[in-house]
C-alpha positions in Angstrom: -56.2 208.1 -39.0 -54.1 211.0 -38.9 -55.6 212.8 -36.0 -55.3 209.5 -33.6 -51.7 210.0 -34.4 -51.6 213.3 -33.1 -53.9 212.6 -29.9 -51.2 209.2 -29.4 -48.1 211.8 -29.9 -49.4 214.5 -27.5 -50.9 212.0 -25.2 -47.0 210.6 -25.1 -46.2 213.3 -24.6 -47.7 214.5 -21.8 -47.2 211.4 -20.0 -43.1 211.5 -20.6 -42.9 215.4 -19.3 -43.4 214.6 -16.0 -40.6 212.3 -16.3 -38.6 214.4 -17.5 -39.2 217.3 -14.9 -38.0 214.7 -12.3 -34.9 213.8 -13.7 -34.1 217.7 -14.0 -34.5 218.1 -9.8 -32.3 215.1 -8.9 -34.6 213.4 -6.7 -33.3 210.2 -5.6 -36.8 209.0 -4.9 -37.1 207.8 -8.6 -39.6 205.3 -8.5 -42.8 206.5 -6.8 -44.3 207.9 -10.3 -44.8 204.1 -11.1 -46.6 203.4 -7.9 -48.5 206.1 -8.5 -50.1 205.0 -11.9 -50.1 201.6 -11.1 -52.7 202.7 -8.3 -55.0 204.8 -10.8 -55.1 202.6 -13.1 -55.8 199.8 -11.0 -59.1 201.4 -9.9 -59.8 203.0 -13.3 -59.5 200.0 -15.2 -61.9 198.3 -12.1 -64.1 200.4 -12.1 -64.4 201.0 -16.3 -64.6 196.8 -16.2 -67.2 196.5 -13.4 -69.3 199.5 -14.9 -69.5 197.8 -18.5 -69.7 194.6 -17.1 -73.1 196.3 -14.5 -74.2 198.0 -17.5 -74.6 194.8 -19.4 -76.1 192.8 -16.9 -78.9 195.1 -15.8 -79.7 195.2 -19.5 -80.0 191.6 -20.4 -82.0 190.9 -17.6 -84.2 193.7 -17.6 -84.8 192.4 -21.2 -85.4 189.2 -20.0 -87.9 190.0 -17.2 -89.4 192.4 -20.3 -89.6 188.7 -22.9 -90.7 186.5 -19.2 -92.5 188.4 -16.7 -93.1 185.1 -15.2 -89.5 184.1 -14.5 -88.9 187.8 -12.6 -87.9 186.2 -9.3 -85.3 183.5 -10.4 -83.6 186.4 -13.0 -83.8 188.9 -10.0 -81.8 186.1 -7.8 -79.2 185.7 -10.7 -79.2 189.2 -11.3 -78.0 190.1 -7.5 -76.1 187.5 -7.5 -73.9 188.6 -10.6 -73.9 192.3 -9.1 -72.1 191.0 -6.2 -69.7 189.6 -7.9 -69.0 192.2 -10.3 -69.0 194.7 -7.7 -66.2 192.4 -5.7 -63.9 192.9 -8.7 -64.1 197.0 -8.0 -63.9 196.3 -4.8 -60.2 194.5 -5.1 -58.9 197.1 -7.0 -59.7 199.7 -4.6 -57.7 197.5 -2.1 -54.8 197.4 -4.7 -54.9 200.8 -5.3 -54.5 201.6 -1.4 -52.0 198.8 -1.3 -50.1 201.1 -4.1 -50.5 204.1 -2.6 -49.4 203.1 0.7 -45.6 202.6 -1.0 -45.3 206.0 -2.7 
């Protein structure tokens, strides 16, 4: 417990001294750092989601063709299906990410 203080402390750290270098120059931009993250951490968190959410799919019904053999082709069609629509999720927050970026 001790050392996922540290990792939280230095990880605050590192995060704040960026902040802190801009407030040193006097920029008046001032708000682009939060554009910034918002737009990687749109598509990290999309993509982290969307690869967990692959990952579980692909398994359950390769383990379901692997129990059925018979019932292949209607889990095949549910399993393309569910891809598509997982990979639309990544897919919008690439968009948002651009959408972020394009303000900074």
């Amino acid at each position: 417990m001790r050392n996922i203080g540290k990792v939280a402390l230095w990880t605050l750290c590192f995060v704040l001294l960026p902040v802190v270098a801009m407030a040193e120059t006097g920029s008046g931009d001032g708000g682009s750092w939060g554009y910034a993250l918002g737009a990687g951490l749109a598509i990290g968190l999309a993509g982290l989601g969307c690869g967990i959410g692959q990952g579980l799919t692909a398994g359950n019904t390769t383990a379901g063709i692997a129990r059925n053999p018979g019932a292949a082709g209607a889990m095949f069609t549910n399993f393309i299906l569910g891809m598509v629509l997982i990979e639309s999720i990544a897919i919008y927050g690439l968009v948002i990410a651009f959408l972020l970026q394009d303000k900074i």
